[in-house]
PLY file of the C-alpha trace (Angstrom):
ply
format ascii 1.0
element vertex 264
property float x
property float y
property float z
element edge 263
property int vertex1
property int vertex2
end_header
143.25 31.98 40.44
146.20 34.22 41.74
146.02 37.41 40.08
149.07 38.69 37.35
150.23 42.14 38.13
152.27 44.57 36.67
155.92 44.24 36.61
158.12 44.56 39.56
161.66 46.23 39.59
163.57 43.51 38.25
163.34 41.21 35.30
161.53 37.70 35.38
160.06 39.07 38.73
156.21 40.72 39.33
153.99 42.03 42.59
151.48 39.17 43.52
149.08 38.30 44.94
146.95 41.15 45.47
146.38 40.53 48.92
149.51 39.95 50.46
152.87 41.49 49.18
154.60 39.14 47.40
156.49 38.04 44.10
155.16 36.43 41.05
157.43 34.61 38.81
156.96 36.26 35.42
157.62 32.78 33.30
155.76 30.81 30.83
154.79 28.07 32.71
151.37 26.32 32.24
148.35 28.05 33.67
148.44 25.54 35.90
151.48 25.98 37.67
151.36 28.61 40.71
153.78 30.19 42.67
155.49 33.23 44.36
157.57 34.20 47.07
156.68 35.87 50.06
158.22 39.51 51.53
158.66 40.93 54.93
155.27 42.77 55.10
151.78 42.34 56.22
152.20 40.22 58.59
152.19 40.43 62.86
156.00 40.25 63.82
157.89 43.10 65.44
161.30 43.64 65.85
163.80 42.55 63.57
160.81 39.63 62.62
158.22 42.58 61.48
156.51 42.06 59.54
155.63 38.42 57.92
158.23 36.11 59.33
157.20 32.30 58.40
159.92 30.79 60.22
159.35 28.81 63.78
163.02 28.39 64.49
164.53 32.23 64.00
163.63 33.08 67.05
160.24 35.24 66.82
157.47 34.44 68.92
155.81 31.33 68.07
152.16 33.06 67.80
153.05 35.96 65.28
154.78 32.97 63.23
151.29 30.78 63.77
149.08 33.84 62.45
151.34 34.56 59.73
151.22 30.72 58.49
147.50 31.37 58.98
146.95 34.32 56.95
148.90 32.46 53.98
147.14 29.60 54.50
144.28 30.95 53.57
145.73 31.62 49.87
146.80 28.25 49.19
145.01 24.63 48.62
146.45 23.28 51.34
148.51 23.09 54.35
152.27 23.58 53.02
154.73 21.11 53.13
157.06 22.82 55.59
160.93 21.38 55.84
163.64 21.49 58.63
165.81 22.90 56.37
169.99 22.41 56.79
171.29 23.13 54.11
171.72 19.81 51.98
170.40 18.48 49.30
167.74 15.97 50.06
164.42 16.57 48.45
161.13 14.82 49.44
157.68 14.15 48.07
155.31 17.16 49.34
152.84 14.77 49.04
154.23 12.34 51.90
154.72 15.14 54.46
151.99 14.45 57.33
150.53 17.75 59.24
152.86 18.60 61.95
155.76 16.92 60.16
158.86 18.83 58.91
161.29 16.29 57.31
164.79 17.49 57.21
165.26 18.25 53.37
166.01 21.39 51.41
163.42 20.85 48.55
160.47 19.07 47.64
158.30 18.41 44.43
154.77 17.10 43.75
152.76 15.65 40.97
149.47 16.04 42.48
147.24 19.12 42.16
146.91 20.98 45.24
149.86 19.93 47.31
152.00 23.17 47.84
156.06 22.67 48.06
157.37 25.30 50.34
160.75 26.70 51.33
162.02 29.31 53.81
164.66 31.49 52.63
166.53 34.90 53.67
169.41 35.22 51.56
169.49 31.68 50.09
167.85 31.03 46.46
164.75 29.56 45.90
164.32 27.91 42.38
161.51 27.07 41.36
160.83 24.35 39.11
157.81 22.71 36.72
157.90 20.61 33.77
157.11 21.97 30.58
153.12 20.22 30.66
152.68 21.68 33.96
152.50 18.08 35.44
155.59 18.44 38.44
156.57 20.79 40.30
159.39 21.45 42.83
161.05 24.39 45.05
164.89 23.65 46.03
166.60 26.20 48.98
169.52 26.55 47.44
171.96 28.70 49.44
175.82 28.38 48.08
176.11 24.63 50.10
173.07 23.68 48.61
173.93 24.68 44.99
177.16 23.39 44.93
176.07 20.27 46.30
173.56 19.50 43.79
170.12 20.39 45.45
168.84 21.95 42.29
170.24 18.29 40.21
168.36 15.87 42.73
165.17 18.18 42.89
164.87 17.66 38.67
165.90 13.86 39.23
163.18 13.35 41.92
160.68 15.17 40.18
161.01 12.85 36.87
161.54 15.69 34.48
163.81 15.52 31.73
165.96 19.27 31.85
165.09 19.85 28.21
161.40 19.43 29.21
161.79 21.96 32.21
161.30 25.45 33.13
163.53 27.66 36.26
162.67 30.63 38.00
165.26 31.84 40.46
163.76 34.38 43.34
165.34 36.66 45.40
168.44 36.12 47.22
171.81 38.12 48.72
172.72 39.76 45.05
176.50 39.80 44.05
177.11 43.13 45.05
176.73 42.05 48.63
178.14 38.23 48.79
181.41 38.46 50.00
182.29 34.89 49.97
186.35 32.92 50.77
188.12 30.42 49.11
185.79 27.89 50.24
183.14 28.42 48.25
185.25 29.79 45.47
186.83 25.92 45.52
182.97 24.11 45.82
182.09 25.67 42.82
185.31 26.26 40.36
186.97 23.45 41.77
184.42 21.29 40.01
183.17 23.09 37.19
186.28 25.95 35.85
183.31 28.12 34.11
182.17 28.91 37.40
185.04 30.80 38.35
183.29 33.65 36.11
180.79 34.15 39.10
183.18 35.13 41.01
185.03 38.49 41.38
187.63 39.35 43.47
187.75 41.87 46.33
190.65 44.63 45.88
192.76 44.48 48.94
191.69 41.44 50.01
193.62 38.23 49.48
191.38 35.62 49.44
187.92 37.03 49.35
185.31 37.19 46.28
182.29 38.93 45.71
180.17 35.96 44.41
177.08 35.36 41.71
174.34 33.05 43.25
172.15 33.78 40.04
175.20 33.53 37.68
176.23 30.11 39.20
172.25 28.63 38.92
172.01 29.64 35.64
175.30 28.27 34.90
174.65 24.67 36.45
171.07 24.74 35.18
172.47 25.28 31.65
174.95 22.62 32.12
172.02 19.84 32.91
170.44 20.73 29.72
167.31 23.64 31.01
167.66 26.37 28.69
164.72 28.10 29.93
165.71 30.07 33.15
163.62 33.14 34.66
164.05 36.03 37.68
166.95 36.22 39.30
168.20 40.15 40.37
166.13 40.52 43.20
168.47 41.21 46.27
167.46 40.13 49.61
170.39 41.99 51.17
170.00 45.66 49.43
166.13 45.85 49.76
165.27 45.85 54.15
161.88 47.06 53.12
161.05 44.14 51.08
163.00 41.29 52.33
164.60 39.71 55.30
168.13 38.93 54.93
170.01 37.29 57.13
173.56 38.16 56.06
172.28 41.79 56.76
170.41 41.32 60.10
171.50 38.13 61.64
168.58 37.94 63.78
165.88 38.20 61.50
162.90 36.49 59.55
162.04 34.33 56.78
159.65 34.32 53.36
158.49 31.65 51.92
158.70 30.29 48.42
155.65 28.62 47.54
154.84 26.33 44.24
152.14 24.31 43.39
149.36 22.07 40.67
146.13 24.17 40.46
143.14 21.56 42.02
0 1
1 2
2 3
3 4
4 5
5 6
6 7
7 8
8 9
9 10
10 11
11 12
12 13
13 14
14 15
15 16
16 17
17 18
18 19
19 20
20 21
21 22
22 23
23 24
24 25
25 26
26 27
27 28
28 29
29 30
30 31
31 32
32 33
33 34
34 35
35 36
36 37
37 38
38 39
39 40
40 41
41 42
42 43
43 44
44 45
45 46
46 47
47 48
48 49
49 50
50 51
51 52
52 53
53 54
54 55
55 56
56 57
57 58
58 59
59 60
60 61
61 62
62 63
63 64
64 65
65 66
66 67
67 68
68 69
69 70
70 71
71 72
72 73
73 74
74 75
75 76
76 77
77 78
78 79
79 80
80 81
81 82
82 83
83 84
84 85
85 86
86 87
87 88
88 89
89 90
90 91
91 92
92 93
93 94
94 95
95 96
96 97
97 98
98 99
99 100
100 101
101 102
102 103
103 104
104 105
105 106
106 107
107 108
108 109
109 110
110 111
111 112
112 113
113 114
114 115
115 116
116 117
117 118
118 119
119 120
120 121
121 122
122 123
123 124
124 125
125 126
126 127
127 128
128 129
129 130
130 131
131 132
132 133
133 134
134 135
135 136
136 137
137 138
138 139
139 140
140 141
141 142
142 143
143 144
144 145
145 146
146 147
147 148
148 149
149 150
150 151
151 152
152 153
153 154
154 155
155 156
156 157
157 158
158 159
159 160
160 161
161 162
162 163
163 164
164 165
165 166
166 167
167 168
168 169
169 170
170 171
171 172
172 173
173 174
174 175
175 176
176 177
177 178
178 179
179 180
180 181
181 182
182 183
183 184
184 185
185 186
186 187
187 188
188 189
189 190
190 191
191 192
192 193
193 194
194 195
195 196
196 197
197 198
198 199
199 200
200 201
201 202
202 203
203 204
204 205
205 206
206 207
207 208
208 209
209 210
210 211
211 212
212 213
213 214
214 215
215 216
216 217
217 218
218 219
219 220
220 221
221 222
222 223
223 224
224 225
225 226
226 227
227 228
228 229
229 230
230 231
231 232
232 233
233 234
234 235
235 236
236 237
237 238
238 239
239 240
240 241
241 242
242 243
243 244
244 245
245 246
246 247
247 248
248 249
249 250
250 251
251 252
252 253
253 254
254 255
255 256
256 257
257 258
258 259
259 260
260 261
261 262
262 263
């Protein structure tokens, strides 16, 4: 069983496990349920990948990434489920993903114990999802494209669980002091939902540009399917380089990993 530790520096958010530096969601879910995201330490990067970059296509040597997917294999049941990751909103089964396989998807679920769900993030959100019983689980990458185009709806929807019946824990991502966003994404969001436009603040000076919410907006769409019970969110990817990698900060840099999964 992963260890609970004291709280971190934001709310809904703790240190975890004890052997590799990392955040625990502090949410009621079921003993069952088990998750937490990954930081930039411990690991065997250099560079602008030091230390404990997970992902195989940001450019870091392929053998740091293969003993840093080692070393956190070794605290999980199994083998993730990676994803080639785009942006979009398809979600698979974790349990269908073969060894070697990485289907392109930004979020996946399971109902079987032991099958770990797995995203790679640096700036984007990863919500974490279970139902209420602790039967499902899911993880959804949702960056701004992702959110707005429903990643977080079809994750619920393939996952079976009715949003009354479900718990939410948003992780860390680029906070809203540091998302300077255009009319684009102002329009993906707003445009479909006017409560939305409340994420969004705009820049002095600067026709045309917003400083936007990623937690705000979750919560806000999360609400509007009917889950009520929504954790974390404040952790900044962008303001903390010690903890995280952030790729609106860096450019060339790493990823964590948000992990979830059924206790065997």
């Amino acid at each position: 069983m992963l260890p609970r530790n004291p709280p971190a520096d934001a709310p809904g958010a703790r240190q975890g496990p004890a052997v590799l530096p990392s955040i625990t969601p502090a949410w009621p879910a079921p003993a069952a349920v088990r998750a937490f995201v990954t930081t930039r330490a411990g690991g065997a990067g250099t560079g602008p990948f030091a230390s404990f970059n997970l992902g195989l296509r940001a450019g870091d040597d392929p053998r740091a990434v293969a003993a840093n997917r080692q070393r956190l294999r070794a605290m999980l049941p199994s083998e993730p489920a990676w994803l080639h990751q785009v942006h979009g909103t398809a979600v698979v089964d974790a349990a269908g993903v073969s060894a070697g396989e990485e289907p392109r998807a930004d979020a996946s679920w399971t109902d079987r114990p032991g099958v770990v769900c797995a995203v790679l993030v640096a700036d984007c959100m990863p919500v974490v999802l279970c139902a209420e019983d602790g039967s499902r689980v899911g993880v959804a990458h949702a960056g701004w494209r992702g959110l707005a185009g429903g990643v977080v709806e079809r994750t619920l929807e393939a996952m079976g669980t009715e949003p009354r019946q479900a718990l939410a824990w948003l992780g860390p991502a680029i906070g809203p002091t540091a998302f300077e966003v255009g009319a684009d994404v102002l329009e993906a969001f707003a445009g479909k939902a006017a409560q939305d436009a409340e994420a969004f603040v705009p820049i002095a000076g600067r026709p045309d540009k917003w400083m936007a919410d990623l937690f705000t907006l979750a919560r806000l769409r999360l609400r509007r399917l009917g889950v009520t019970r929504i954790h974390g969110g404040g952790l900044c990817t962008h303001s903390d380089p010690d903890r995280f990698f952030s790729y609106r900060r860096d450019r060339v840099t790493g990823r964590m990993a948000a992990l979830a999964w059924i206790a065997p």
